[in-house]
C-alpha positions, 0 to 999 in steps of 0.5 A, a space after each residue: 514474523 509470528 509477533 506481527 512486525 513487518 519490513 516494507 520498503 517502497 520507491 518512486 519515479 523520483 529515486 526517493 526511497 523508504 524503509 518501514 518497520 511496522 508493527 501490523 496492528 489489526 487485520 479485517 476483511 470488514 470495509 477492505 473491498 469498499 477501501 480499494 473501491 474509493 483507492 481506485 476512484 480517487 486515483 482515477 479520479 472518477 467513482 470506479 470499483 476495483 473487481 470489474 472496473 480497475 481489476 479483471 471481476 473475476 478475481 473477485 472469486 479468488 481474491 479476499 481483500 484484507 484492511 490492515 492497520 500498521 503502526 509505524 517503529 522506524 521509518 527512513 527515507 532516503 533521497 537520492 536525486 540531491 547533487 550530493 547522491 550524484 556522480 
């Protein structure tokens, strides 16, 4: 959408599933690269970099990280591993 509203939808291993509207509220490349480098580390659970050590470096040549800030308009989450979801 041209007005920055967006529709995320997400699940896990555990059949917990969400849905997001957000609105996207600012979009920089400014600390974007230094964000996936502490994402990656902290998954990890080592200091990694993401172009190089998560990812393949040479996608640093194509790929342009970007940050983006979302404020959130509705959110559901839906679980269904409850004995009322199963047959």
């Amino acid at each position: 959408m041209s007005d920055g509203r967006q529709e995320a939808s997400a699940s896990s291993a555990s059949s917990d599933h969400v849905l997001q509207r957000v609105t996207v509220e600012q979009m920089t490349e400014e600390g974007a690269l230094e964000h996936l480098d502490a994402l990656a580390s902290k998954y990890v659970g080592r200091p990694i970099r993401y172009f190089g050590d998560c990812i393949p470096a040479h996608f640093a040549e194509t790929e342009v990280p970007l940050l983006c800030r979302i404020r959130p308009a509705h959110v559901v989450a839906l679980d269904a591993t409850g004995p009322e979801c199963r047959p």
